[in-house]
N, C-alpha and C positions, 0 to 999 in steps of 0.2 A: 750703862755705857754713856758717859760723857761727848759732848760733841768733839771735843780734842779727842779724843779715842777714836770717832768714827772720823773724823778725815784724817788720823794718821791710819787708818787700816786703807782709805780711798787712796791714799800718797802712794804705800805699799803694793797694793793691787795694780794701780796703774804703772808704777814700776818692773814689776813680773811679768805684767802682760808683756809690755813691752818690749821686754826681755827677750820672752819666748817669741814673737815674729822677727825680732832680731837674730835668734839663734835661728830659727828656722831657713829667712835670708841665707844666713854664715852658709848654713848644710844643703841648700838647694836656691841659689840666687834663683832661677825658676820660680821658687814659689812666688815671688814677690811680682810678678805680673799673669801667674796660672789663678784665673778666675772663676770663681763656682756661687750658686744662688744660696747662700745663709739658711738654712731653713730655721731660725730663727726671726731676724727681721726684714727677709725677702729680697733683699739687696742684692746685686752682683760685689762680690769683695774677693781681694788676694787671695789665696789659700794658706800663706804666710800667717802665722800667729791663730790658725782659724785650732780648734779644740771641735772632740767628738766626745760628747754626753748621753751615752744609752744610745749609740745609735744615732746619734742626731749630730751633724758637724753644723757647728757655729760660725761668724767670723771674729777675726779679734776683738773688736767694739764688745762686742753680743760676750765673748769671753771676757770680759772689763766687767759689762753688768753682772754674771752670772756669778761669779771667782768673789767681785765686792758684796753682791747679794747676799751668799755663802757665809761670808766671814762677816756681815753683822747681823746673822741671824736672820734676814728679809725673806729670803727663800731656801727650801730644804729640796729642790730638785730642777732639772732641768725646764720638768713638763712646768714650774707657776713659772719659770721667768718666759717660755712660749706663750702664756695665756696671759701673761702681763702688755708684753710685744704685737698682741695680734693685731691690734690697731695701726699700728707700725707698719707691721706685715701687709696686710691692705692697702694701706695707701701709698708705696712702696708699687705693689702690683697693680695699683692703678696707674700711679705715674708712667708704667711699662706699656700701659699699655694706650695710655693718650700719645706718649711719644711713637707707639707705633703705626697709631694711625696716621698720625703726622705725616711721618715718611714715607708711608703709603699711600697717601693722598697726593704729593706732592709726582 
């Protein structure tokens, strides 16, 4: 696969994704401000565009990596793009949790 192949499959993906929080919006404007923790890359995000993989709900970002991962071959499952992310994931709940001391100090 040629580089023009892999960013027309990135073009594509990131169009579906998109897609799909869009339609989600359409079928429940709720989703678009109902927030849950990614347990993919630790984050608070929408639940709009967010995908469940074995049990595991993503957010959309997380569903962009996962969906382009797929289609050029980088990953065959949920569980490597988790253990790609954990670094992510970490620092993510770190950030959670200096800003919580913050405010709690205060």
């Amino acid at each position: 696969m040629n580089k023009n192949d892999e960013l027309k499959i990135i073009e594509d993906m990131q169009a579906v994704v998109e897609q799909m929080k869009l339609d989600d919006i359409e079928e429940n404007p709720d989703s678009e401000f109902d927030m849950f923790d990614c347990q993919c890359c630790g984050e608070e995000k929408p639940l709009a565009g967010s995908v469940v993989y074995d049990g595991i709900r993503i957010c959309n970002d997380c569903v962009l990596f996962a969906e382009t991962g797929f289609a050029l071959g980088k990953i065959k499952n949920i569980q490597e793009l988790m253990a790609t992310m954990e670094d992510r994931k970490l620092e993510a709940q770190c950030q959670f949790i200096k800003q919580d001391e913050i405010e709690h100090s205060n």
